[in-house]
C-alpha positions in Angstrom: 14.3 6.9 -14.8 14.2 10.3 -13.2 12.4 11.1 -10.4 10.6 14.0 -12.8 10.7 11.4 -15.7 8.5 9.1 -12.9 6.7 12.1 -12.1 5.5 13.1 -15.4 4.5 9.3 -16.5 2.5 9.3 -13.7 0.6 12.6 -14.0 -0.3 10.7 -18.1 -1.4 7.8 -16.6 -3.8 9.3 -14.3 -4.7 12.0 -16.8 -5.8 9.0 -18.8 -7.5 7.3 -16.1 -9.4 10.7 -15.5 -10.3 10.9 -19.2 -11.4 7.0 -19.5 -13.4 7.8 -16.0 -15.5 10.7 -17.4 -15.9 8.8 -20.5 -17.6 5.9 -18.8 -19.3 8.5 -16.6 -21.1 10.7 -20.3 -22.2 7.1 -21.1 -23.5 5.9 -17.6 -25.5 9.5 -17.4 -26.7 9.2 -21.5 -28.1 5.4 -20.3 -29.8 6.4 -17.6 -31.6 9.1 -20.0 -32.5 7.1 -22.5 -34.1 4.2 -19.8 -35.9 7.1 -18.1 -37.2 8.2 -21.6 -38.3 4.9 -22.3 -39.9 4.5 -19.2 -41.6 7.9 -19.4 -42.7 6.2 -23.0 -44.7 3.7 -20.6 -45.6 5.3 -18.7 -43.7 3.6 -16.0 -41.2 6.2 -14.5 -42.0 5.9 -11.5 -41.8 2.3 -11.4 -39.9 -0.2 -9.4 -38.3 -1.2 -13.3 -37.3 2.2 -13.6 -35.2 1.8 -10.3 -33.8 -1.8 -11.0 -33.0 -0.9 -14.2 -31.2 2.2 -12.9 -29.6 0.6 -10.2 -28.1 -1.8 -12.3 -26.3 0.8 -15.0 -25.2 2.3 -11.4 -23.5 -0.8 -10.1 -21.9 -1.0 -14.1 -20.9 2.2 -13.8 -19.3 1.9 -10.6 -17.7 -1.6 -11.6 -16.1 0.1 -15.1 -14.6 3.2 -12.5 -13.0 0.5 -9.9 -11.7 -1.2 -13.5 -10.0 1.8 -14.6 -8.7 2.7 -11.2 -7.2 -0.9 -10.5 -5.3 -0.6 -14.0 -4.5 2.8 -13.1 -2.7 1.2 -9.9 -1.2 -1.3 -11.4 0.4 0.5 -14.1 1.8 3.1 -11.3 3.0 0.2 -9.1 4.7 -0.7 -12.7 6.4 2.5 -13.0 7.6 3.2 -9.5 9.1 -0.4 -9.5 11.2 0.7 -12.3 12.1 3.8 -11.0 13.4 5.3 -7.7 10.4 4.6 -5.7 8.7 8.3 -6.0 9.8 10.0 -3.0 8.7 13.4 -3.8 9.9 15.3 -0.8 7.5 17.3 2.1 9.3 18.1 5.0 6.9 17.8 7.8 6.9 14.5 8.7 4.9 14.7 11.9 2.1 16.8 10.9 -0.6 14.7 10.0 -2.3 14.4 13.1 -5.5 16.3 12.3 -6.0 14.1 9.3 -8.7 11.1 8.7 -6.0 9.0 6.9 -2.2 8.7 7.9 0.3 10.9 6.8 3.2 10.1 6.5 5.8 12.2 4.6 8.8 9.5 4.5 6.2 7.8 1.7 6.6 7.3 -1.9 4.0 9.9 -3.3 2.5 7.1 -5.3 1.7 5.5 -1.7 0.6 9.0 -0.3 -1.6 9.1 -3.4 -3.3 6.0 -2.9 -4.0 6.8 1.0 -5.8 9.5 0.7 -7.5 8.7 -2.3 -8.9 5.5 -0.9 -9.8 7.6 2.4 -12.3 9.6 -0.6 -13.3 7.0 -2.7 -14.4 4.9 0.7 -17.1 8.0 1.5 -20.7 6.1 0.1 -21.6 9.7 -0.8 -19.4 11.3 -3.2 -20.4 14.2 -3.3 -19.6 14.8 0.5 -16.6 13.4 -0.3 -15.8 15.8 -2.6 -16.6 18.2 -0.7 -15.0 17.1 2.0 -11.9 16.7 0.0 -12.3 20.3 -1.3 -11.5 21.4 2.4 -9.1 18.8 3.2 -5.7 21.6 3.5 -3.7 18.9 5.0 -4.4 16.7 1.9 -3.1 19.9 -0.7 0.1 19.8 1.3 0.6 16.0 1.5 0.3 15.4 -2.0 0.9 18.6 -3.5 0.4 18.1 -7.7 -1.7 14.8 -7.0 -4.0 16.7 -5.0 -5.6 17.7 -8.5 -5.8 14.3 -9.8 -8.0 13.2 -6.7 -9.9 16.2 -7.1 -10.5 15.3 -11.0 -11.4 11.5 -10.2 -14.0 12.8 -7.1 -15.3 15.2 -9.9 -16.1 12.3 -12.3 -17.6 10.1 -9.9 -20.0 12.8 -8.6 
C-alpha cells in the first residue's frame, strides 16, 4: 500500500470510530433521560438511586468508548503493519519542547496519533481537555490532518 492509500484507510477507520463513538454517546445521554424521568416519576431525583444508577450508565458508557477506541487501535496497528509504517513527514524534529506529551517527528503518524491522543483522553475532565486541546498549536502541527480526528473523539466524549 501507499503511504496515501494508508492514509486514507486510516482517516475511514477513525471516521468510523468517531461515528460508533457519538452513537454510543446519543444512547448514554437518551438513558440518562429516560432514568431521570423515571425518577422524577418518583419522585426520587434527587436520590442517591438516581446517582448510582447514573453513575453506572457513565462507567458503560465510558467502557463501550475505551471498546471502540481499542479496536480502533488495533485495526490501525493492522494497517500500518501492512504498509510502510506511516511516516507522514514534519520537519521539525526538535521542536516539541513546549509540549505536555513528546514530540517526536521521526514517528510514524499513527504513533504521533496515539501520543497525544492518550495525553487528552488521560485529562479526568474532558471538557478541559478539550479545551485544552483546542489551544494545543504544537499538537495542529505535529499531527497535521489527525489533529481533527482527536478533536472529533474529545467532542464526543464531552
Amino acid at each position: 500500500m501507499t503511504q496515501e492509500e494508508i492514509e486514507r484507510a486510516a482517516e475511514r477507520l477513525i471516521k468510523e470510530a468517531n461515528r460508533k463513538s457519538t452513537v454510543k454517546k446519543r444512547q448514554y445521554e437518551e438513558e440518562c433521560y429516560a432514568e431521570e424521568c423515571r425518577a422524577a416519576e418518583r419522585r426520587a431525583a434527587r436520590s442517591s438511586i438516581l446517582e448510582n444508577i447514573l453513575g453506572r450508565l457513565k462507567t458503560e458508557f465510558d467502557d463501550a468508548v475505551a471498546l471502540i477506541q481499542s479496536e480502533l487501535d488495533e485495526k490501525l496497528e493492522e494497517l500500518y503493519e501492512k504498509g510502510d509504517g506511516g511516516s507522514g513527514g514534519g520537519s521539525d524534529p526538535g521542536g516539541g519542547e513546549d509540549a505536555p506529551y513528546e514530540v517526536d517527528y521521526s514517528l510514524p503518524m499513527r504513533e504521533r496519533y496515539i501520543t497525544v491522543r492518550d495525553y487528552y483522553l488521560a485529562y479526568e475532565d474532558k471538557q478541559q481537555a478539550l479545551a485544552d486541546f483546542r489551544e494545543d498549536e504544537i499538537a495542529q502541527d505535529y499531527l497535521g490532518s489527525y489533529y481533527n480526528y482527536v478533536l472529533q473523539l474529545l467532542m464526543t466524549m464531552v
